[in-house]
C-alpha positions in Angstrom: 68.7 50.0 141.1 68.8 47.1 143.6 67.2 44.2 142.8 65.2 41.3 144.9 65.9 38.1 144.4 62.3 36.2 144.0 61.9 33.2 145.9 60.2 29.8 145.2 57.6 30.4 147.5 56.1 33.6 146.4 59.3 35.6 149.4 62.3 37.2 148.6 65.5 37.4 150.2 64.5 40.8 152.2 61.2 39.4 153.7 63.9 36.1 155.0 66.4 38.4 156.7 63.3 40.6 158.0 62.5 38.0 159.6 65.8 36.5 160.9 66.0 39.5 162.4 62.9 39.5 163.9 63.8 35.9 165.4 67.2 37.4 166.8 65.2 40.4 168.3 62.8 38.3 170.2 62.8 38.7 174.2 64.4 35.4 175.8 62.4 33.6 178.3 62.3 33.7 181.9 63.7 31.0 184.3 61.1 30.0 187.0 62.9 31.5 189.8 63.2 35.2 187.7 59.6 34.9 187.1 59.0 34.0 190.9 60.5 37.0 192.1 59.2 39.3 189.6 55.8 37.8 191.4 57.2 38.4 194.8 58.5 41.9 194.0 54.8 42.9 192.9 53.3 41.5 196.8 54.0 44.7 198.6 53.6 42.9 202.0 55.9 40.2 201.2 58.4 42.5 200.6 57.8 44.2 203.6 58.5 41.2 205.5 61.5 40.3 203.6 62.7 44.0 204.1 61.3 43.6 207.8 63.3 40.2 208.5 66.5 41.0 206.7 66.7 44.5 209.1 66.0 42.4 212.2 69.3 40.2 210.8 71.7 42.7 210.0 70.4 44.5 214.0 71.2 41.1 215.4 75.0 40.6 214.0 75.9 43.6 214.7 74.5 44.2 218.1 77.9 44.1 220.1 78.9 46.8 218.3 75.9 48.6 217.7 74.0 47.6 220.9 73.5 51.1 223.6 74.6 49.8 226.3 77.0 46.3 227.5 74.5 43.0 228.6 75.5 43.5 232.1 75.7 46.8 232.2 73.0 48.0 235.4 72.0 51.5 236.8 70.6 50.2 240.3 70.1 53.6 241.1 67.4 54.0 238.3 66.2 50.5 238.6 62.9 50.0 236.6 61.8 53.4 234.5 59.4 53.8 232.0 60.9 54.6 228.7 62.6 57.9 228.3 65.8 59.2 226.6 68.3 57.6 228.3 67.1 55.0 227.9 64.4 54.7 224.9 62.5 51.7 225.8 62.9 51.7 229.9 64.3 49.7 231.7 64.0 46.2 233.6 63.7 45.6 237.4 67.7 44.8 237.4 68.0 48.6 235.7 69.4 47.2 232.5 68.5 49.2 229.3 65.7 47.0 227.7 66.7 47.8 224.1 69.8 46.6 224.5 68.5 43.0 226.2 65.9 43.2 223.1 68.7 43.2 220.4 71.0 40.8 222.5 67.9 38.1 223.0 67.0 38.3 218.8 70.6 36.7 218.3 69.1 33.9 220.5 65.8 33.9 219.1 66.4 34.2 215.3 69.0 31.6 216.2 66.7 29.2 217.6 64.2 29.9 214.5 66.6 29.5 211.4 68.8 27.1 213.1 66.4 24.5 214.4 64.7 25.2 211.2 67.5 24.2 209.2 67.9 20.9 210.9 64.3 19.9 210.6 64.8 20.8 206.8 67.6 18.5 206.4 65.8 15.5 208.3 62.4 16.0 206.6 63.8 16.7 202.9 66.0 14.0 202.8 63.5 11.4 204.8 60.4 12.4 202.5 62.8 12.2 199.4 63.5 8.4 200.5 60.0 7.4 201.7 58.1 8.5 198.5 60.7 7.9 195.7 61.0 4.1 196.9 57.7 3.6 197.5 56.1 0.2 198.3 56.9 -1.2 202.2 59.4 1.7 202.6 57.4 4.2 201.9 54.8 2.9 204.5 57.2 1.6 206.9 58.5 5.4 207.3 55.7 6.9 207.4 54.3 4.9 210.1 57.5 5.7 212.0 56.2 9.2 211.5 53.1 8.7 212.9 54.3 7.2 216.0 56.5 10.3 216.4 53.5 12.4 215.6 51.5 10.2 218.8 54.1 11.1 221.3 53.8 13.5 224.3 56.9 15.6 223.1 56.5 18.4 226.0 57.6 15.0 228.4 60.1 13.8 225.8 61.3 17.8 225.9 61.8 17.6 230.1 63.0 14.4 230.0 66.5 15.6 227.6 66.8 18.7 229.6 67.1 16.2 232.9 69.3 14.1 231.5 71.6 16.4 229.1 71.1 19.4 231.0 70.2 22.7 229.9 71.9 23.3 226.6 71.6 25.7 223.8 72.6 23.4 221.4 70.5 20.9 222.7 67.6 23.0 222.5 68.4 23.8 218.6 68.4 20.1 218.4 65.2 19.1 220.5 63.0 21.4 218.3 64.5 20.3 214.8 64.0 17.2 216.0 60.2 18.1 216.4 59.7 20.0 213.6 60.7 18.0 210.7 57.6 15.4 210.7 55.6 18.3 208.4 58.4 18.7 206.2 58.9 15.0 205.4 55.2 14.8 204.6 55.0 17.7 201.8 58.5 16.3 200.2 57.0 12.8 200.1 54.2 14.4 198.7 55.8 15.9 196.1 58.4 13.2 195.1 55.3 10.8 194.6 54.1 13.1 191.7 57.8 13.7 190.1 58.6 10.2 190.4 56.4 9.0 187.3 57.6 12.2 185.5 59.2 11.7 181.8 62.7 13.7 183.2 62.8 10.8 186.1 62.5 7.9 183.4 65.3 9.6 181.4 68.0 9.5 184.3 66.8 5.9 184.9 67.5 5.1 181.6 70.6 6.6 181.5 71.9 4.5 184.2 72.3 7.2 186.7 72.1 6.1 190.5 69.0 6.3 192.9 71.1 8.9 194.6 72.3 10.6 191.9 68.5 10.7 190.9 67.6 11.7 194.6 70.0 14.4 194.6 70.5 16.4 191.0 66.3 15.5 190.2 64.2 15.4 192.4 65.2 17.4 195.6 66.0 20.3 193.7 62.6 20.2 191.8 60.7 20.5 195.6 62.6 23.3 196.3 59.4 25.8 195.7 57.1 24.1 198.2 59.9 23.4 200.8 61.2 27.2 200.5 57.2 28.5 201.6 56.8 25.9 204.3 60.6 26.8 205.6 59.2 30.3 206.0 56.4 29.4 208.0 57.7 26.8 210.1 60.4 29.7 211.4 57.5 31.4 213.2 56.4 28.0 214.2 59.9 27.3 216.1 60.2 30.6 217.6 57.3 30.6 219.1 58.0 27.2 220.5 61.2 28.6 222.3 59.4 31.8 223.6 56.8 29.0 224.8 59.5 26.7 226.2 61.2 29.7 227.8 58.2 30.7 229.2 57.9 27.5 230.8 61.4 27.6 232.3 62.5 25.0 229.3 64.2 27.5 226.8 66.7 30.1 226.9 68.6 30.2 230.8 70.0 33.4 232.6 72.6 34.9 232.0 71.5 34.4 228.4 67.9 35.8 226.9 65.3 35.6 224.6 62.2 37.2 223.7 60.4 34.9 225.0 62.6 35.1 228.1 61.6 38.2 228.2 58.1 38.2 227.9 58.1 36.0 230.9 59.3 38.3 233.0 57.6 40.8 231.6 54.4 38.6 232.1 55.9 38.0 236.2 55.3 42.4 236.6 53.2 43.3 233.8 50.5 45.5 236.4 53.6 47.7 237.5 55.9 47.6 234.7 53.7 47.1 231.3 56.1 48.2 229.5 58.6 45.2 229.9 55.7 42.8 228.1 55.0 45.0 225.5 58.4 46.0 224.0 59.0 42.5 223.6 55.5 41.0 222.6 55.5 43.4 220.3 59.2 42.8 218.3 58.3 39.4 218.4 54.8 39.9 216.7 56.4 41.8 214.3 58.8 39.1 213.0 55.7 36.8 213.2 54.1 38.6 210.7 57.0 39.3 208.8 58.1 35.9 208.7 54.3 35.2 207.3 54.2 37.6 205.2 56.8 36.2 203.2 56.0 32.9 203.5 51.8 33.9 201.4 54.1 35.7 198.9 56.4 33.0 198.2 53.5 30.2 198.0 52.1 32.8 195.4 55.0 33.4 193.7 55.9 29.9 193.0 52.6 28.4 192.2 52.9 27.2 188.8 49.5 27.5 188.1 49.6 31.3 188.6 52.9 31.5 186.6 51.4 32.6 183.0 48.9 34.9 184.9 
């Protein structure tokens, strides 16, 4: 017959291990990021858009090999047809297959978006990380540099680089990160004035850690959530500022296209050939909304004070 050892407290020995176990058994906790995508995985249109966007990737990587038809490939014969098997969404007024010039001008235009995007990111992140950790005449000093950027005419600032530089992809990737980034700096400043006074900020101080150190390993990674969401909707933002530059004549140049490229021509002989507007306003309204989507399911994703809901 076994016997149970009786404790000083009233226990035994089985009740302790019962509940060691129990201990051992218990379901480990979540990180934020596992909880944020547990969150986004539950926003059906989010994930839509994600699904949407990373389609509209992989299309544009592999559209040399994938692509119906070559860039300059023309059928003057056929000229401008509505859409039809051959060739599934018609045709331009040079007889080149419109699909194919669709595909070939996302390369450009989800270039111009995540590129320019990334180089507004880096400016603002790092210039709002500055501006509101130092605080005091910095902190206003930048920010007033800000809102003289924010006062100028940058449609006139826009013509006058593409006079003096020329016409340059590159330049244009640089013109609108140059643009964009003003936001960004504003929401990490934002946030870095809040995490500054934080117990976690006052511990690598008084370890002796550097302000960059401190900059770099605490308090840009802890505005990562905010900076993600705005990142997602300052893509739309930027493409639609090329389609509007290229609309102008200030984007995207022949031989090389982009939707918005496109819809300019399409918008120069919508009455007789609707169909080169719509194909193009249309793949372009769907990464819009994709792109949007995402962006309303991250912000609720990584809200912390829906986290426990």
């Amino acid at each position: 017959m076994s016997r149970k050892k009786i404790l000083p407290g009233g226990g035994t020995e089985t009740d302790i291990d019962t509940d060691i176990n129990k201990v051992v058994e218990a379901p480990q906790g979540v990180s934020l990021w596992q909880d944020a995508w547990h969150r986004l995985r539950k926003n059906k249109m989010a994930v839509s858009g994600l699904i949407v966007l990373v389609l509209l990737c992989v299309v544009a990587l592999l559209t040399p090999w994938i692509a119906p038809y070559t860039y300059q490939e023309q059928d003057l014969v056929l000229g401008a047809a509505p859409p039809s098997a051959q060739h599934l969404l018609g045709t331009d007024t040079l007889g080149r297959d419109l699909l194919t010039l669709l595909m070939y001008g996302g390369r450009i235009s989800l270039a111009v978006g995540f590129i320019a995007t990334a180089v507004a990111l880096l400016i603002g992140v790092l210039y709002g990380t500055v501006a509101g950790y130092f605080g005091g005449r910095v902190d206003a000093a930048m920010m007033r540099f800000v809102d003289i950027l924010y006062a100028l005419p940058f449609m006139i600032f826009i013509i006058l680089l593409m006079v003096i530089f020329g016409r340059n992809i590159l330049l244009l990737f640089l013109v609108i990160g140059s643009v964009e980034w003003l936001t960004m700096a504003r929401i990490v400043r934002g946030q870095v004035q809040s995490l500054r006074q934080q117990e976690f900020v006052e511990a690598a101080v008084s370890l002796g850690l550097s302000q960059w150190t401190i900059i770099r390993r605490h308090l840009i990674p802890n505005t990562l959530g905010p900076v993600i969401v705005y990142t997602t909707l300052t893509i739309p933002g930027v493409m639609l500022f090329e389609a509007f530059l290229s609309f102008l004549g200030l984007g995207i140049q022949p031989p090389q296209s982009s939707w918005g490229l496109l819809i300019s021509y399409g918008v120069e002989t919508m009455e007789e050939y609707p169909w080169l507007l719509i194909f193009p306003g249309l793949v372009l309204s769907i990464t819009l909304f994709a792109l949007n989507f995402l962006g309303d399911g991250l912000r609720d994703a990584l809200d912390p004070k829906t986290s426990k809901d």
